[in-house]
C-alpha positions in Angstrom: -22.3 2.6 -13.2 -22.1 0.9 -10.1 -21.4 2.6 -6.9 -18.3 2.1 -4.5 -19.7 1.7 -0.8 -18.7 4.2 1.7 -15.8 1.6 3.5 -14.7 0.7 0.3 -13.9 4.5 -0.6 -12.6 4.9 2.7 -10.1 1.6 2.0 -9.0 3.1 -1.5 -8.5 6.3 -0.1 -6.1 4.7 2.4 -4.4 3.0 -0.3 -3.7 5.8 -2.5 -2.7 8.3 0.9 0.1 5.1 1.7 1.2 5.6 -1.9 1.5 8.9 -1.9 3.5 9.0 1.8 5.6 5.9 0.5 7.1 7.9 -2.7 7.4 10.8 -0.7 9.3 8.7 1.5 11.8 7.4 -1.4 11.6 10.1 -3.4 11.8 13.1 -1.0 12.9 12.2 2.5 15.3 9.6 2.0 17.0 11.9 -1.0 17.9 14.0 1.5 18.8 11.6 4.4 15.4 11.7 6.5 14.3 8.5 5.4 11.1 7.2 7.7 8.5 9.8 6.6 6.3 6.6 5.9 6.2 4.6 8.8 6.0 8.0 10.9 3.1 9.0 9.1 1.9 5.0 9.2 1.8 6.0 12.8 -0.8 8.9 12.5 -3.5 6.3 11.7 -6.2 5.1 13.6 -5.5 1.3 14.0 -8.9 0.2 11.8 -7.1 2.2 9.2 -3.6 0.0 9.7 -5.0 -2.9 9.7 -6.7 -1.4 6.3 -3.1 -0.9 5.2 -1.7 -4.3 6.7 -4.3 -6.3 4.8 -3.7 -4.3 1.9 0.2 -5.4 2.1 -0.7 -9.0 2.7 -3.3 -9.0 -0.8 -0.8 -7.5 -2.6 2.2 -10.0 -1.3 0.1 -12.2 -2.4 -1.0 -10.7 -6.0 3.1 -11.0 -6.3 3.4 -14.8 -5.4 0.2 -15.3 -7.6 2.5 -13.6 -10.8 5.5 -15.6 -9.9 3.9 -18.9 -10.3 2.0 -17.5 -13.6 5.0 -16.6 -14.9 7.4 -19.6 -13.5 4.4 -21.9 -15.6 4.6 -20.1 -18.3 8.1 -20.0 -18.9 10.0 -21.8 -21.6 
């Protein structure tokens, strides 16, 4: 099994920390009317690791736009 480079683990894990903090964010805070845990805790990170996260956003944008048209193509 191949291995997964150190700044690729460190990318991944930056993912999956965003996920975590973005349904604690809908599923938690805002609940309860204290909305903003995300972008507050967005604001911990070192700015290599938001720019991690804001390239992340862009790809998956992207990945979004790329379905649409598969889909739109597709479709009867």
């Amino acid at each position: 099994m191949a291995k997964v480079s150190a700044a690729a683990q460190r990318a991944l894990s930056i993912v999956a920390h965003a996920s975590m903090a973005r349904q604690l964010d809908k599923e938690v805070f805002a609940k309860s009317g204290a909305a903003g845990f995300f972008e507050y805790w967005k604001k911990q990170l070192t700015a290599a690791d938001r720019a991690i996260l804001d390239e992340f956003g862009r790809l998956q944008r992207q990945a979004y736009a790329d379905m649409a048209k598969i889909l739109e193509k597709d479709a009867p």
